[in-house]
Backbone bond lengths (Angstrom), bond angles and torsions (degrees), N, CA, C in turn:
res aa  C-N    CA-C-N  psi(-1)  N-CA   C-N-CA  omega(-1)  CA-C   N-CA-C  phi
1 X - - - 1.473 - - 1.540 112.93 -
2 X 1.457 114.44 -46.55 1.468 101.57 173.15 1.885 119.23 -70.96
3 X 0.894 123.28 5.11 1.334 138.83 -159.30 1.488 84.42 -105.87
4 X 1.053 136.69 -71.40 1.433 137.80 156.72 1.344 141.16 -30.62
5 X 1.434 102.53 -40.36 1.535 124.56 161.20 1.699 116.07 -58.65
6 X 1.381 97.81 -54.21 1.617 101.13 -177.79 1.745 111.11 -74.38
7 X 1.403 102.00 -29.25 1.572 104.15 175.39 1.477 115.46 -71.39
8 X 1.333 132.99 -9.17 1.895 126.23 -160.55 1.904 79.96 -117.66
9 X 1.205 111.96 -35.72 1.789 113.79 -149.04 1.601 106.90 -109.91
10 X 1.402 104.37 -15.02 1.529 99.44 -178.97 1.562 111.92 -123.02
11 X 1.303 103.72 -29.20 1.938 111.19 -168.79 1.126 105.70 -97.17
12 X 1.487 117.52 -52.93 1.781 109.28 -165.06 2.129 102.14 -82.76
13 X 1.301 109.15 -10.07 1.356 88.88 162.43 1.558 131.52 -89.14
14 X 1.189 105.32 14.97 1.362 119.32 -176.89 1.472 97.01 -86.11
15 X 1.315 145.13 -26.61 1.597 146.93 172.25 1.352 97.16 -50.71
16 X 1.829 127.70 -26.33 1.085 110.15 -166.79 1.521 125.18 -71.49
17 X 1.632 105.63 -3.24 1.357 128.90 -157.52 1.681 99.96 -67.73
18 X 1.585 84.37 -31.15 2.158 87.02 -157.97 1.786 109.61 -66.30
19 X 1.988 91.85 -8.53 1.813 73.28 -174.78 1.421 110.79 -70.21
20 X 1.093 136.30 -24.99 1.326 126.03 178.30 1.464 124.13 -55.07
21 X 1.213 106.99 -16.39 1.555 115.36 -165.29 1.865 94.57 -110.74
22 X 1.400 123.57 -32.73 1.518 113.33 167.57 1.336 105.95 -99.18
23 X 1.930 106.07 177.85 1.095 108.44 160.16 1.588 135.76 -122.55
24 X 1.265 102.00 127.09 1.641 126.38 -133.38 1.757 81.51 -124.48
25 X 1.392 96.77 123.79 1.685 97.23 -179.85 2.355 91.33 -93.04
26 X 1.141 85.77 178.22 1.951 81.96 -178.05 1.210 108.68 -82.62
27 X 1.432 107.84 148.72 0.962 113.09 169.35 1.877 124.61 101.93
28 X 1.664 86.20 -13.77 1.498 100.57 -158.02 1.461 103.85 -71.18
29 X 1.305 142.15 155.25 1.868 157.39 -171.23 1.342 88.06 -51.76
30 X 1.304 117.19 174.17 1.792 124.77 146.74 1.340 112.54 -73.08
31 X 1.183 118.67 -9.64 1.690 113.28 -166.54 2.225 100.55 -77.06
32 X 1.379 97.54 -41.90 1.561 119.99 177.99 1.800 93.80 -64.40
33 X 1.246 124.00 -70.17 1.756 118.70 179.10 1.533 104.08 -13.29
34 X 1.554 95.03 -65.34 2.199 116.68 -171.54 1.502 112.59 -45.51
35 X 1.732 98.62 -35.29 1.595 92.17 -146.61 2.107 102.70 -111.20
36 X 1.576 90.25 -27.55 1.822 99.61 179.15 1.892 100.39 -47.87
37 X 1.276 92.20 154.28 1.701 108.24 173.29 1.649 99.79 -69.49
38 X 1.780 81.86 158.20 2.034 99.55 -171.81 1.441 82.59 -103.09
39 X 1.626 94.65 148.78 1.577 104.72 174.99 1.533 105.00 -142.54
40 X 1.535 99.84 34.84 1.635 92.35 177.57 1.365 118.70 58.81
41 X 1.503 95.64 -172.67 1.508 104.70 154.74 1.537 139.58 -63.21
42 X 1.188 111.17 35.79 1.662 115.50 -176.01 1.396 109.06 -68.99
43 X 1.366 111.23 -41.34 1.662 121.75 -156.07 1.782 97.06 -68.25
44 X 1.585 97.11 -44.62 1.674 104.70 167.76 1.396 124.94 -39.77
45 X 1.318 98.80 -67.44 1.788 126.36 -168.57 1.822 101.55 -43.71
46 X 2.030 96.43 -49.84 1.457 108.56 174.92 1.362 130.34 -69.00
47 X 1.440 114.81 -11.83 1.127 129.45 -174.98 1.920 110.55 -95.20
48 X 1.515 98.71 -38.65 1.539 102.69 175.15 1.561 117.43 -82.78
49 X 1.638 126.38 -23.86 1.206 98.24 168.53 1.765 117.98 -98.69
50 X 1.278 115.28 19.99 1.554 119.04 165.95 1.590 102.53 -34.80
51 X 1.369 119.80 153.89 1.564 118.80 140.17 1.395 135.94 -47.98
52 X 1.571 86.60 -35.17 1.971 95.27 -170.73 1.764 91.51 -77.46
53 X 1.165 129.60 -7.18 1.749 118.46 -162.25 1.976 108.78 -50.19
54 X 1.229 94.72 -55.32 1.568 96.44 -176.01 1.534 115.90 -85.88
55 X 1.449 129.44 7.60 1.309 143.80 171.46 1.630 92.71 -78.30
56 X 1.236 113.52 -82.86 1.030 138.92 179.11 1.890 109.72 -38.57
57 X 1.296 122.47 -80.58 1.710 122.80 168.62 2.134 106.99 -44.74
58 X 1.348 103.70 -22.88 2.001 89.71 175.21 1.410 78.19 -92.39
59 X 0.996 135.59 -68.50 2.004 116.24 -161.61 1.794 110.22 -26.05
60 X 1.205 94.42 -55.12 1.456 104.42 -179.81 1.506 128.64 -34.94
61 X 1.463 99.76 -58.57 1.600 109.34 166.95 1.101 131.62 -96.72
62 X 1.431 117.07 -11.83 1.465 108.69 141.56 1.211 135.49 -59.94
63 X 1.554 121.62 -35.52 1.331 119.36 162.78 1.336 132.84 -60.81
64 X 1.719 86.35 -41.17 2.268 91.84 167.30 1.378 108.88 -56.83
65 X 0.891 118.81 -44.96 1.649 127.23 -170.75 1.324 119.49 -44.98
66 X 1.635 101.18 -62.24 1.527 122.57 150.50 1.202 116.49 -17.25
67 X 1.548 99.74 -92.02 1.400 114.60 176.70 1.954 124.26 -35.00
68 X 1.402 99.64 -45.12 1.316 111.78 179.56 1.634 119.74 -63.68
69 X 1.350 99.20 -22.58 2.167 118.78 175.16 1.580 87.58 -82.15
70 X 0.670 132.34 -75.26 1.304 143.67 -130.94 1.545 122.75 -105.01
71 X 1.008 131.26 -19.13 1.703 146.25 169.33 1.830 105.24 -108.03
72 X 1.721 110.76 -32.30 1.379 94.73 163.58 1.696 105.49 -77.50
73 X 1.103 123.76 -42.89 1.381 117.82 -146.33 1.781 117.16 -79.36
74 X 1.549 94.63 -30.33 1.327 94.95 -172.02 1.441 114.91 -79.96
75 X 1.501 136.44 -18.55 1.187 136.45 -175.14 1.687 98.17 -73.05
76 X 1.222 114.28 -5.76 1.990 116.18 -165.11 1.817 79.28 -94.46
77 X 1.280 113.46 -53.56 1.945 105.91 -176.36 1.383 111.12 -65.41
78 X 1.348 114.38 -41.52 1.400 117.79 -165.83 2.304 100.97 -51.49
79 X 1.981 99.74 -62.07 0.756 93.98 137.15 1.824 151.58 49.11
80 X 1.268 81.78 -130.26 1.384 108.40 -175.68 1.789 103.52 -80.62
81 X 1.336 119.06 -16.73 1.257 116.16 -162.84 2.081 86.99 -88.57
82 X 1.180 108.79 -39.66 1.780 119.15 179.89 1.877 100.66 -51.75
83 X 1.325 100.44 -58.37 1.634 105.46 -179.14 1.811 103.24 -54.12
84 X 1.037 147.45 -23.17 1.203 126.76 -166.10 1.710 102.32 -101.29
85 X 1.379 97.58 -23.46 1.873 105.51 162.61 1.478 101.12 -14.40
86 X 1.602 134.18 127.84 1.709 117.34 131.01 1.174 124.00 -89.00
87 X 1.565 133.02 -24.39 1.610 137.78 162.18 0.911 109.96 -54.79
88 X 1.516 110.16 105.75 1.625 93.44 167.69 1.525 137.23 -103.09
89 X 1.588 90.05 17.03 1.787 92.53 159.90 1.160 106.75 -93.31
90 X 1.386 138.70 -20.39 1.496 129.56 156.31 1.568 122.08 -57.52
91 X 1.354 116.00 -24.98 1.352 141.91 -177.41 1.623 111.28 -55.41
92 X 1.261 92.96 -54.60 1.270 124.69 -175.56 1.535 108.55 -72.98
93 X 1.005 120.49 -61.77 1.988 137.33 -178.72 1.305 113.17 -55.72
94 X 1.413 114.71 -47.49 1.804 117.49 134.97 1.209 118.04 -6.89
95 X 1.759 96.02 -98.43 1.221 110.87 -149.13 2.079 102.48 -72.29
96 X 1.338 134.09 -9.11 1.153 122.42 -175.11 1.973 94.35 -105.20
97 X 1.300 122.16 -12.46 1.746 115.81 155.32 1.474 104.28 -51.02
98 X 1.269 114.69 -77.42 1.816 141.79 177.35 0.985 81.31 -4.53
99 X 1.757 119.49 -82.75 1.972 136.96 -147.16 1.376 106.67 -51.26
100 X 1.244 112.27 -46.44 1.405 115.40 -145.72 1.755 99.05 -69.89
101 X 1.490 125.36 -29.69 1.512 100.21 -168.41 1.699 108.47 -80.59
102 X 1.516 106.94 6.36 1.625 107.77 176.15 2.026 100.74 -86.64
103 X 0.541 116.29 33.63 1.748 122.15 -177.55 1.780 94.73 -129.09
104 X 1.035 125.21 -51.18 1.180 125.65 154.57 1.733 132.90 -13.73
105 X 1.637 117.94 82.69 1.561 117.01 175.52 1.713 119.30 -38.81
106 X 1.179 125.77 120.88 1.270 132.61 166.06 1.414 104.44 -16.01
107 X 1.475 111.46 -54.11 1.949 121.76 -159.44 1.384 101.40 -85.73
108 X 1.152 120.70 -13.68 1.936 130.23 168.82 1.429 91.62 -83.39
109 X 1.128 147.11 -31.83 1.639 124.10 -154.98 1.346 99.36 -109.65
110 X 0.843 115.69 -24.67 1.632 123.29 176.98 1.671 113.20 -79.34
111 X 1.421 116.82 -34.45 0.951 116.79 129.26 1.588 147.18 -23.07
112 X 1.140 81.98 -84.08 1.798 79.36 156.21 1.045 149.07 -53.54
113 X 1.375 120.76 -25.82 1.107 144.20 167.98 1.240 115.11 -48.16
114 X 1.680 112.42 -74.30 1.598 128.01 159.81 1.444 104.42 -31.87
115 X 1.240 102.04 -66.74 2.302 88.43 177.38 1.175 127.33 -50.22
116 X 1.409 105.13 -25.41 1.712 77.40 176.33 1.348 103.60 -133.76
117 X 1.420 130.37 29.73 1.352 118.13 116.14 1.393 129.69 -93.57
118 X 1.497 115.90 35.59 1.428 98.43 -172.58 1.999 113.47 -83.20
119 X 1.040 161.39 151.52 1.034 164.59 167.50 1.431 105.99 -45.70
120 X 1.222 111.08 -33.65 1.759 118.78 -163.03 1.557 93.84 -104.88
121 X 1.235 107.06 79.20 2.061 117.09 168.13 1.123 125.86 79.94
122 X 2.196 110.32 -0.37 1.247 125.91 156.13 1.973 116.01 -28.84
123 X 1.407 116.32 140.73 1.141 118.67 -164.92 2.101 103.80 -90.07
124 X 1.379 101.39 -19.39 1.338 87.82 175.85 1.271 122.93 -110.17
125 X 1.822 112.61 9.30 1.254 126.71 155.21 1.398 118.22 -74.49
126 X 1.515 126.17 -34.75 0.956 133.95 -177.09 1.523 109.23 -69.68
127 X 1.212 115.07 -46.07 1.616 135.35 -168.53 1.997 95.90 -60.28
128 X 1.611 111.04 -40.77 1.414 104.49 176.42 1.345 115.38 -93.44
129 X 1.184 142.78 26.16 1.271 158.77 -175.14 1.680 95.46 -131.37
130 X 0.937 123.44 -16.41 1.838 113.33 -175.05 1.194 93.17 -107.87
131 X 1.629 134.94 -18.42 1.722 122.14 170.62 1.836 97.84 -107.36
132 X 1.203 102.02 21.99 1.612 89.02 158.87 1.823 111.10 94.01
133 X 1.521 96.03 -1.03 1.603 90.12 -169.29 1.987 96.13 -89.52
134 X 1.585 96.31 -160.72 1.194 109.42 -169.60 1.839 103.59 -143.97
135 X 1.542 98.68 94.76 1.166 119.28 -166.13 1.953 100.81 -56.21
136 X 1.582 113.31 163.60 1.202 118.15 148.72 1.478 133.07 -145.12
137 X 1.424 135.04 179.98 0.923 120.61 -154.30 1.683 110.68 -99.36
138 X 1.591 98.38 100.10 1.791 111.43 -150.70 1.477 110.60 -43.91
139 X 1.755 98.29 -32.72 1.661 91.19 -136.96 2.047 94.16 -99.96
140 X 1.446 95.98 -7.02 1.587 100.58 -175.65 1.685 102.09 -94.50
141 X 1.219 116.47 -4.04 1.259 117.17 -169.50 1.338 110.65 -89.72
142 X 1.390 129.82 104.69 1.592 128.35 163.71 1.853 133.86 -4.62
143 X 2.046 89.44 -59.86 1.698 88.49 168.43 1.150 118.46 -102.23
144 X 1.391 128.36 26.75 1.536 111.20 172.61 1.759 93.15 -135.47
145 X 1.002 107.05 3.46 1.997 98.50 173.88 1.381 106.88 -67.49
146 X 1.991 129.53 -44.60 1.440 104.43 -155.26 1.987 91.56 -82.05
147 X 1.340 118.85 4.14 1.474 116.30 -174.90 1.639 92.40 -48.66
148 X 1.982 92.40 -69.41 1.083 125.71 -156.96 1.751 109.15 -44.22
149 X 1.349 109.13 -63.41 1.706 116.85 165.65 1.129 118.36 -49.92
150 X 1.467 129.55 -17.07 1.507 112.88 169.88 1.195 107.43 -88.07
151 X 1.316 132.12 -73.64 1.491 155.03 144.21 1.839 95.69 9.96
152 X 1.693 132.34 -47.35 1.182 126.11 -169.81 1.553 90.85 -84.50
153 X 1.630 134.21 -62.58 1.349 116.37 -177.40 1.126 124.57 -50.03
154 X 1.498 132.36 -24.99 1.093 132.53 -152.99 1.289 104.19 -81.16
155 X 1.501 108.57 -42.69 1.831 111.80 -168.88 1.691 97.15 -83.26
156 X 1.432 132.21 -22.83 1.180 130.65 154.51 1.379 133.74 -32.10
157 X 1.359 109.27 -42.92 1.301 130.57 -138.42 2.156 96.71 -126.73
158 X 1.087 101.88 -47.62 1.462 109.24 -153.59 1.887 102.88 -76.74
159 X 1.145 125.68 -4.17 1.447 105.48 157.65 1.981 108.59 -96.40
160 X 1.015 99.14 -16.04 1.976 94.66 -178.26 1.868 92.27 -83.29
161 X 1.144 118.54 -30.55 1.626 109.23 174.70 1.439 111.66 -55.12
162 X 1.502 109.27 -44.83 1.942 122.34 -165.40 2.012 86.90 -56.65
163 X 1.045 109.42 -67.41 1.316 101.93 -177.02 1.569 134.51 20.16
164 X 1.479 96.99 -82.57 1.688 101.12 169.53 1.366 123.07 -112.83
165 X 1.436 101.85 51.45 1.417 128.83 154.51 1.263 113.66 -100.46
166 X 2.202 115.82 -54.31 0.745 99.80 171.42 1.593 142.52 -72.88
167 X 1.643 100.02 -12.98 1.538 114.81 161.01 1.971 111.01 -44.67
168 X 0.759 76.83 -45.49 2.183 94.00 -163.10 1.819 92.07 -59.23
169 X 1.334 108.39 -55.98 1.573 121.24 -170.68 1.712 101.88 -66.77
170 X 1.335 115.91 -23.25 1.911 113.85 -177.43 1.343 77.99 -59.24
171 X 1.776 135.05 -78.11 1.250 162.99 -126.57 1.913 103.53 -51.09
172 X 1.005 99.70 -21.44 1.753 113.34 -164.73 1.615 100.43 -77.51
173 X 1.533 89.80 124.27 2.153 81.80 169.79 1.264 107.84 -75.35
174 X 1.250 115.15 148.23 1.938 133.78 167.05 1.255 101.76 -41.06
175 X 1.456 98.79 -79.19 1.815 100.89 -176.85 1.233 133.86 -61.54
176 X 1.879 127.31 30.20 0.987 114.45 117.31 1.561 130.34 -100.11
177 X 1.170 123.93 41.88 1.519 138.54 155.74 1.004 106.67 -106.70
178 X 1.489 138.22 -20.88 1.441 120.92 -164.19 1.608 75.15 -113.33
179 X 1.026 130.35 -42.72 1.922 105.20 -177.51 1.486 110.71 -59.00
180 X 1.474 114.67 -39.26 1.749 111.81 170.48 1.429 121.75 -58.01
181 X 1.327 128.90 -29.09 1.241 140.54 165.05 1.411 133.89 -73.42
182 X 1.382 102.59 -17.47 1.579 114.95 166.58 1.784 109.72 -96.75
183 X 1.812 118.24 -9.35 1.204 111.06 -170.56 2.030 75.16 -110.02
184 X 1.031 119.05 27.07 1.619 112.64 152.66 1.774 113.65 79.21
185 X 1.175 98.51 13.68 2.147 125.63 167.24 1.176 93.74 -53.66
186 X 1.209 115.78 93.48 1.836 95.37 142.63 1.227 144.04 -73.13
187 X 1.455 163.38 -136.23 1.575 143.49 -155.95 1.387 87.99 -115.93
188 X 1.104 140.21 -51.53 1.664 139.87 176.78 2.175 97.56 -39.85
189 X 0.991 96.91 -56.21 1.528 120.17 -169.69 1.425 107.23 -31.94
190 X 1.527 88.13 -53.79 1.693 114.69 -143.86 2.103 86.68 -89.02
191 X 1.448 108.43 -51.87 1.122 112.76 165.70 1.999 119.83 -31.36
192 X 1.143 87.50 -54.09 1.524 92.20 -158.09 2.168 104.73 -87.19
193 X 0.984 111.77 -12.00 1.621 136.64 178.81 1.563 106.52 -100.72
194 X 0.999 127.99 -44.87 1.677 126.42 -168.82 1.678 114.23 -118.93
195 X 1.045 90.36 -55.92 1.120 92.22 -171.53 1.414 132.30 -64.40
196 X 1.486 114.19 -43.03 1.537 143.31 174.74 1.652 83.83 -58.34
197 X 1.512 109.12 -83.29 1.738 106.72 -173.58 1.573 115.53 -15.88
198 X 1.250 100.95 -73.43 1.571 119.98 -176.93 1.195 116.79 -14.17
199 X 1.528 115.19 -54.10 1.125 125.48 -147.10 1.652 100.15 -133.70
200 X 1.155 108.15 30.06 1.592 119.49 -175.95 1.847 102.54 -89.75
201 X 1.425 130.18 -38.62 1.561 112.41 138.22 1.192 137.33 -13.43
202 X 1.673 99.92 -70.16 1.627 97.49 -171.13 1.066 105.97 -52.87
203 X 1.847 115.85 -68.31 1.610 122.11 -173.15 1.209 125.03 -28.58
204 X 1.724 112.34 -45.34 1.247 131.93 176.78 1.528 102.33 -43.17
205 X 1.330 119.13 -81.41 1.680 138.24 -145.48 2.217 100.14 -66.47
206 X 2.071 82.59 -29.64 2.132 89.27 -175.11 1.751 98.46 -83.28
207 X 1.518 122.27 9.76 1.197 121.73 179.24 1.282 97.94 -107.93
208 X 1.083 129.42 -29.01 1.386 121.15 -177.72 1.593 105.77 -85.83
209 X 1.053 124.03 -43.01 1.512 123.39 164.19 1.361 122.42 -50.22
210 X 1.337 111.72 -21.24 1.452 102.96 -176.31 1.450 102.15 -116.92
211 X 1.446 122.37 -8.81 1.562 111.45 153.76 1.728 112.23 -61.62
């Protein structure tokens, strides 16, 4: 079965590579992919001297970038902010709120998004129109769309990230918090000496994964 798995899901979609290199009108069978004429790199050549080429390649890494501050970093606070919890049915209610928007379909959240910024009965247009402001249209707007697209993965994404942080943070012995606390550490202290260390692996290995 895994021999199968990697063969339907990993190998035969790799044929899909050649459309870039032929020309394949949409839509066309796989049998047309095999059989249309190769045209090289044209589709490239046509694609790099567009106008939009360098609009489009800076969007790109500005958004990774984004993403890379902010979807790596916050699941490490989110985190660490759960570990200092002492309720632990609040502890808990947290961390299974966090989970739940990672169950969430890409085409459902994006969804949502549009609803409640839409102008027409959107909930956070309405919310700036009831203190007097003058809402706009977030997601069509140039400087506030990549807000909006990070800001939607992030809350997507950022309690299933905490995950094996908070695994890493179980991993920590007590008694070095209670030996830091008797040599007069306070929680910033103990934070920035034990805790960060501790768990400076995981971060490490979820930084390299997400480079």
């Amino acid at each position: 079965p895994g021999l199968v798995y990697f063969l339907l899901f990993r190998i035969i979609p790799l044929l899909g590579t050649l459309v870039a290199f032929k020309d394949v009108a949409p839509f066309q069978v796989l049998e047309a992919i095999i059989t249309a004429p190769w045209v090289g790199f044209k589709h490239f050549q046509k694609f790099m001297s567009s106008h939009f080429f360098w609009n489009i390649l800076g969007n790109t890494f500005i958004l990774a970038g984004l993403r890379m501050i902010f979807e790596f970093g916050l699941p490490i606070v989110l985190a660490l902010l759960i570990n200092e919890v002492i309720n632990v049915y609040f502890k808990k209610s947290v961390q299974t709120i966090s989970y739940m928007p990672y169950f969430i379909s890409n085409v459902v959240l994006a969804g949502m998004v549009f609803n409640l910024l839409s102008l027409h009965g959107g909930l956070v247009p309405e919310v700036i129109r009831f203190f007097g402001g003058q809402p706009e249209y977030y997601v069509g707007k140039a400087s506030t769309f990549r807000i909006v697209l990070v800001a939607a993965i992030v809350w997507k994404n950022i309690g299933w990230g905490s995950i094996i942080y908070l695994a890493a943070l179980s991993g920590i012995d007590p008694e070095l918090y209670e030996a830091a606390e008797l040599d007069g550490a306070n929680r910033w202290q103990q934070t920035l000496h034990i805790t960060l260390p501790g768990i400076s692996f995981a971060i490490a290995i979820m930084f390299l994964l997400r480079i």
